[in-house]
C-alpha positions as CSV (number, residue, x, y, z in Angstrom):
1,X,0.0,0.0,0.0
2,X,2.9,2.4,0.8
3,X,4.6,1.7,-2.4
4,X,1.1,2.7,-4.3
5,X,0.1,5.6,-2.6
6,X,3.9,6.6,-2.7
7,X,3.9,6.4,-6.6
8,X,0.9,8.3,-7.2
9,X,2.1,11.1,-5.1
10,X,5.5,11.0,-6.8
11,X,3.4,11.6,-10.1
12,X,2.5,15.4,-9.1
13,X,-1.3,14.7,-10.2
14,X,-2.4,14.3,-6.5
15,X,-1.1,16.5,-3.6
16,X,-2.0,15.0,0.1
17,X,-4.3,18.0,0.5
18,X,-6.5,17.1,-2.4
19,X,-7.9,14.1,-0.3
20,X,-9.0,13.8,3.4
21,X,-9.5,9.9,3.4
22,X,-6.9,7.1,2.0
23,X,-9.1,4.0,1.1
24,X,-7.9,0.4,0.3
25,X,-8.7,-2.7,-0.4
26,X,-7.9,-6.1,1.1
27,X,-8.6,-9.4,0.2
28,X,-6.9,-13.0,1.8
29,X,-6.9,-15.1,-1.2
30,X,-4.8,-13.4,-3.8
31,X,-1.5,-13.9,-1.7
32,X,0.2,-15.7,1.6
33,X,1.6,-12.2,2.3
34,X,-1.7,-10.7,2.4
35,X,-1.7,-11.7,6.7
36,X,-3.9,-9.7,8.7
37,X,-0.5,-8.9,11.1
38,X,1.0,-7.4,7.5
39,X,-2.3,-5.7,6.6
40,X,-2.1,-3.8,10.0
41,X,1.6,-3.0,9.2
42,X,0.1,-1.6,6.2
43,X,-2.0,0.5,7.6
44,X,-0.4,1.6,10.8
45,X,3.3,2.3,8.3
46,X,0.3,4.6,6.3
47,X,-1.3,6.3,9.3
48,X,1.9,7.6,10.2
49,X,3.4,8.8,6.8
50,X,0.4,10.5,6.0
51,X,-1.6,11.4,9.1
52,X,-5.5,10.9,6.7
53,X,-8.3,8.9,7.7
54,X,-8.1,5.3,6.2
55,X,-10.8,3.0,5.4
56,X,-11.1,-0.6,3.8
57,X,-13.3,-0.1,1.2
58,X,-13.1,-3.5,-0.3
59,X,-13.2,-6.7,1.9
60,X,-14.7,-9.8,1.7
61,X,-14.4,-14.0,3.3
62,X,-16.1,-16.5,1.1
63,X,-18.7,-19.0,2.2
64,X,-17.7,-21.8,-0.4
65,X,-13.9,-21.9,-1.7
66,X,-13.5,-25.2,-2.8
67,X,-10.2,-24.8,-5.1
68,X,-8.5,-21.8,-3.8
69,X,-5.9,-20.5,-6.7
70,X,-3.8,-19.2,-3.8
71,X,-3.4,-20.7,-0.2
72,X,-4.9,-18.3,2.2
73,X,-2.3,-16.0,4.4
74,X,-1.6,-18.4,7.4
75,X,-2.9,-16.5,10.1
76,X,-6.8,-16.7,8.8
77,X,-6.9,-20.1,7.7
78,X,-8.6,-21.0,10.7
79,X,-11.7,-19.1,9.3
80,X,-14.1,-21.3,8.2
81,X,-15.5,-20.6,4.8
82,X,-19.1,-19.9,6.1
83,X,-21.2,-17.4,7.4
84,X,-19.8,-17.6,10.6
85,X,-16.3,-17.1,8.7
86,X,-17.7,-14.2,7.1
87,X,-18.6,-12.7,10.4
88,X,-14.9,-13.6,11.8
89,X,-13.4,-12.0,9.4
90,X,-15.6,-8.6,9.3
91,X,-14.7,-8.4,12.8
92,X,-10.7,-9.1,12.6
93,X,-10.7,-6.5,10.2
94,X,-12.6,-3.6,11.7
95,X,-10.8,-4.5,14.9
96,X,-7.4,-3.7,12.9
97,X,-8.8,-0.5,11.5
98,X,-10.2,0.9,14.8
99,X,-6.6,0.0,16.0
100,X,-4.7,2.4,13.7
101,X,-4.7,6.2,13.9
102,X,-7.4,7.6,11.4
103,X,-9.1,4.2,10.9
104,X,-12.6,4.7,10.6
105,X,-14.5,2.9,8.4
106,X,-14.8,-0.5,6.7
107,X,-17.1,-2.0,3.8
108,X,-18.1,-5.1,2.6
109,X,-17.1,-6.3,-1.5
110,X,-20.3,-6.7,-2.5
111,X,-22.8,-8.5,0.0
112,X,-25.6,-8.7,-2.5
113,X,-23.9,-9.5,-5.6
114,X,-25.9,-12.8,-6.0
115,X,-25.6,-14.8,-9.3
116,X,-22.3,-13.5,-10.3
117,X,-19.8,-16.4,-9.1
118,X,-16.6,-15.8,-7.8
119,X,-17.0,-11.8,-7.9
120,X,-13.1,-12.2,-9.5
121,X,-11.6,-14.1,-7.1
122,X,-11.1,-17.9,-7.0
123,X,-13.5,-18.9,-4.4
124,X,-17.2,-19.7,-5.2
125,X,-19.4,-17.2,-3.1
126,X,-18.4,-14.7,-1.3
127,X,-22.0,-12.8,-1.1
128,X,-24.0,-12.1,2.6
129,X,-26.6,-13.0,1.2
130,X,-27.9,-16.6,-0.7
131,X,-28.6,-17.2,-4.4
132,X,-32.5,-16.6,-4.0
133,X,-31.5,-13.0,-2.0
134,X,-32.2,-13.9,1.8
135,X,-29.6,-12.7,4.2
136,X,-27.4,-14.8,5.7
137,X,-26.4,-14.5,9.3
138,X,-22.9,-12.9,8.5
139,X,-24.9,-9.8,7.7
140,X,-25.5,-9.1,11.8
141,X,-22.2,-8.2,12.4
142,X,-22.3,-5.0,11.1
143,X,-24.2,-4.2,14.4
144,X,-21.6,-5.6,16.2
145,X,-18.5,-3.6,14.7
């Protein structure tokens, strides 16, 4: 995340006064690297260079991932690949935004995207809600964070 932001500052385009919030995006299941300890490296290294609000604007835990193209980042392969996962997960992450400096906000890669498998990623469903459009219980823990 450091290296991106850095590059696009470096370009001239953007100056850190042109924005108030620095938003990202993080998903498990492209890479082993992508750990939730790194991902609050990430964040706390960007809090500190920058001093902005950050949010993760795309996250998301699958309820089916039969055939992962990448292994999961070992400290969330615990998570089961459910609801319940999905809920786990939510939670792990909003805890490591409300940790850093400026973290405030967090939002879920697309809950209610039914009927449009894998939503790019390798797993099979990674929606809060099923394929006929009823919620699943994952969706409660957005009162809880």
């Amino acid at each position: 995340m450091k290296w991106w932001f850095t590059s696009l500052l470096e370009q001239g385009t953007f100056l850190p006064s042109d924005y108030d919030i620095m938003g990202v995006s993080y998903y498990p299941f492209y890479s082993t690297s992508a750990s939730l300890s790194a991902f609050k490296t990430s964040l706390t290294n960007m809090a500190n260079t920058w001093g902005k609000e950050i949010q993760v604007v795309e996250t998301d835990w699958p309820t089916s991932c039969p055939k992962p193209k990448n292994q999961f980042p070992s400290d969330v392969r615990e998570i089961p690949y459910s609801a319940a996962g999905q809920a786990t997960w939510t939670k792990k992450v909003a805890d490591i935004v409300a940790s850093v400096k400026g973290g405030n906000g967090l939002f879920y890669w697309e809950p209610a995207w039914i009927h449009n498998a894998n939503l790019g990623s390798s797993c099979a469903d990674l929606c809060m809600f099923n394929q006929q459009g009823q919620a699943l219980s994952s969706l409660a823990v957005f009162k809880e964070i």
